[in-house]
DRENDRENBA-546516 format. One record per residue (C-alpha): x, z, y; residue in one letter; residue number from 1. Coordinates in nm, 3 decimals, m for minus. Example, Ala and Ser with C-alpha at 12.3 -4.5 7.8 and 13.67 -1.06 7.14 Angstrom:
px  pz  py  aa  i
1.230  0.780  m0.450  A  1
1.367  0.714  m0.106  S  2
END
This chain:
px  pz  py  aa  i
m9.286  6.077  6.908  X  1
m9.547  5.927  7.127  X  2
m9.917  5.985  7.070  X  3
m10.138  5.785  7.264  X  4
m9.941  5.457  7.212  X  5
m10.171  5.110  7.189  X  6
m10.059  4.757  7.078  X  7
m10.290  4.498  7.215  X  8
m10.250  4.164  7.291  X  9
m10.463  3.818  7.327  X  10
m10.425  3.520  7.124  X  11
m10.213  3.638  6.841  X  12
m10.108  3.398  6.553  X  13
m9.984  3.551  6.249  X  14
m9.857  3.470  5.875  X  15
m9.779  3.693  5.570  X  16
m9.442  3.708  5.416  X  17
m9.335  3.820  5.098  X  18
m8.893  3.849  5.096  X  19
m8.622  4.105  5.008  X  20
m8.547  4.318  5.280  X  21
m8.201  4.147  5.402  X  22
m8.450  3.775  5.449  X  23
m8.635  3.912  5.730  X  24
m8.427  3.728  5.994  X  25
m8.541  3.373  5.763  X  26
m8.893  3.481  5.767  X  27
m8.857  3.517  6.129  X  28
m8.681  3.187  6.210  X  29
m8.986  3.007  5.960  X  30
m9.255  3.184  6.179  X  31
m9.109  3.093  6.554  X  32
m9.021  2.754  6.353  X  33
m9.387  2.624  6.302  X  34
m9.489  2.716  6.610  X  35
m9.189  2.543  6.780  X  36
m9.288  2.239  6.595  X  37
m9.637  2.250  6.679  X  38
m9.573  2.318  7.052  X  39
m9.695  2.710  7.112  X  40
m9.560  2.889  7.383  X  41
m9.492  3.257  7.331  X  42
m9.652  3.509  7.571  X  43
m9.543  3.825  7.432  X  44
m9.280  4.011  7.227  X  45
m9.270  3.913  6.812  X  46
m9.368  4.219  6.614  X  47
m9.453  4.292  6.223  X  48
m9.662  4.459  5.992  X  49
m9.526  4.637  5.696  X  50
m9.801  4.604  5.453  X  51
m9.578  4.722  5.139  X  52
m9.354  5.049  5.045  X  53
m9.101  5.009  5.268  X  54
m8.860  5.141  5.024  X  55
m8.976  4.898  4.754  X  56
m8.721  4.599  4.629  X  57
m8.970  4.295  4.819  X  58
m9.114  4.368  5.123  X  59
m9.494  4.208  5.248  X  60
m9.521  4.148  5.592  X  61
m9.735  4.007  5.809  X  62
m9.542  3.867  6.176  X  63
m9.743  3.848  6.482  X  64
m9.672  3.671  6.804  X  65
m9.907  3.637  7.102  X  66
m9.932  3.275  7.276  X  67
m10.081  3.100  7.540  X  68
m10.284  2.863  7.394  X  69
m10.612  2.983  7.288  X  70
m10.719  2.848  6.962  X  71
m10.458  2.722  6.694  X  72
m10.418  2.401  6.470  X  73
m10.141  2.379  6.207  X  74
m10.134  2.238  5.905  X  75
m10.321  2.431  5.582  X  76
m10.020  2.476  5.410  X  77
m9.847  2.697  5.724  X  78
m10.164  2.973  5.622  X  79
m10.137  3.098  5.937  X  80
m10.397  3.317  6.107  X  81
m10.552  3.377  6.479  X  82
m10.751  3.588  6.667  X  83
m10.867  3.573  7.017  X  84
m10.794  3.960  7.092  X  85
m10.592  4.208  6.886  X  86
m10.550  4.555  6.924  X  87
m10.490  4.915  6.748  X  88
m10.509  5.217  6.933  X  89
m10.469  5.496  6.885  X  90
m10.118  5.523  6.751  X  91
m9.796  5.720  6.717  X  92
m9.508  5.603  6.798  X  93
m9.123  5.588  6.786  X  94
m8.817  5.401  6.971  X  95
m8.483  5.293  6.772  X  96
m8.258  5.202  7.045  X  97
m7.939  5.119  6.787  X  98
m7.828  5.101  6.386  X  99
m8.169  4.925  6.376  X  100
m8.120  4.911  5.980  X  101
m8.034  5.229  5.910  X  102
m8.224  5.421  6.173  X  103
m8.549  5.215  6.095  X  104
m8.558  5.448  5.752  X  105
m8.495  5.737  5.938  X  106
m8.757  5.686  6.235  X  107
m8.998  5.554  5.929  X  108
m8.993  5.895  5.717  X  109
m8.993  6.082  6.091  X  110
m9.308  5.906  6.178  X  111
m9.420  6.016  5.811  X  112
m9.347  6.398  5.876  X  113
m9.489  6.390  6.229  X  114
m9.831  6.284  6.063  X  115
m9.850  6.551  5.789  X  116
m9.720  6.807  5.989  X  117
m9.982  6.724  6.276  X  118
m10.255  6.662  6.017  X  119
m10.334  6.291  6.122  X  120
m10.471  6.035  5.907  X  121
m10.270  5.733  5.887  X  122
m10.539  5.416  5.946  X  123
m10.274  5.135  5.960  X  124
m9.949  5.024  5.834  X  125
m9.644  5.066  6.019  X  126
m9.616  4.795  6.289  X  127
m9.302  4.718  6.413  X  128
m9.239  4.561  6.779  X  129
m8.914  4.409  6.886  X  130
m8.843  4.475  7.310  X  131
m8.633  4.440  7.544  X  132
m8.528  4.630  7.850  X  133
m8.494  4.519  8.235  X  134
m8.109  4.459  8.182  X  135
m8.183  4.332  7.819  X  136
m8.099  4.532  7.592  X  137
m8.297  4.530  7.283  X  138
m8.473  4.756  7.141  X  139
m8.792  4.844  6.843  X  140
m9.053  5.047  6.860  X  141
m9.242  5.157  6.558  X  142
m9.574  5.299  6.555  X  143
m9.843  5.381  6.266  X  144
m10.280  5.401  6.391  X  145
m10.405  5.706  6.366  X  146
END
């Protein structure tokens, strides 16, 4: 565990998603989708709120993903949001560097015990950031405001 850990980022588009756990990868693709459409360029690495229990049957998520443009124009329907600056800090955090689905639960009740047992108050949902390496290897960190 990591205390100290910060996400912050400018110009960060973002939409909520309601799916079963196995249609995350679709909720992805639809996100990087109307952006590709609409001609945004990434500037950052694609992370993810989990705003329900993350045990529960349907999961609600909200995706980020910082660009370079600074203001954003898609259509109504897309209910997509932006903000000029976004950050959280402070925050604990964790690494899964393989078995991302099954050591996502693990690192997720890990993150739950290192709160209690360090008597911090959990302020945020769990985010969940998707990076890669110098040689490219991927990997997720997962971190919870505190």
């Amino acid at each position: 565990m990591m205390l100290g850990h910060q996400i912050a980022h400018r110009n960060v588009v973002s939409k909520y998603y309601h799916f079963k756990p196995e249609d995350l990868e679709m909720a992805i693709e639809d996100f990087t989708t109307i952006l590709e459409k609409n001609n945004y360029h990434p500037t950052g690495d694609m992370f993810f709120s989990i705003l329900s229990d993350p045990t529960a049957e349907e999961m609600v998520v909200e995706i980020f993903l910082p660009i370079e443009e600074d203001s954003l124009k898609v259509e109504i329907k897309e209910k997509m949001l932006f903000r000029s600056y976004f950050t959280i800090t402070p925050m604990v955090m964790t690494r899964v560097t393989e078995d991302f689905n099954e050591q996502s639960q693990v690192k997720y009740w890990e993150l739950v015990d290192y709160l209690n047992r360090n008597e911090l108050e959990q302020r945020t949902p769990v985010f969940v950031e998707y990076k890669k390496t110098h040689s490219g290897k991927i990997y997720v960190e997962m971190s919870v405001g505190v």
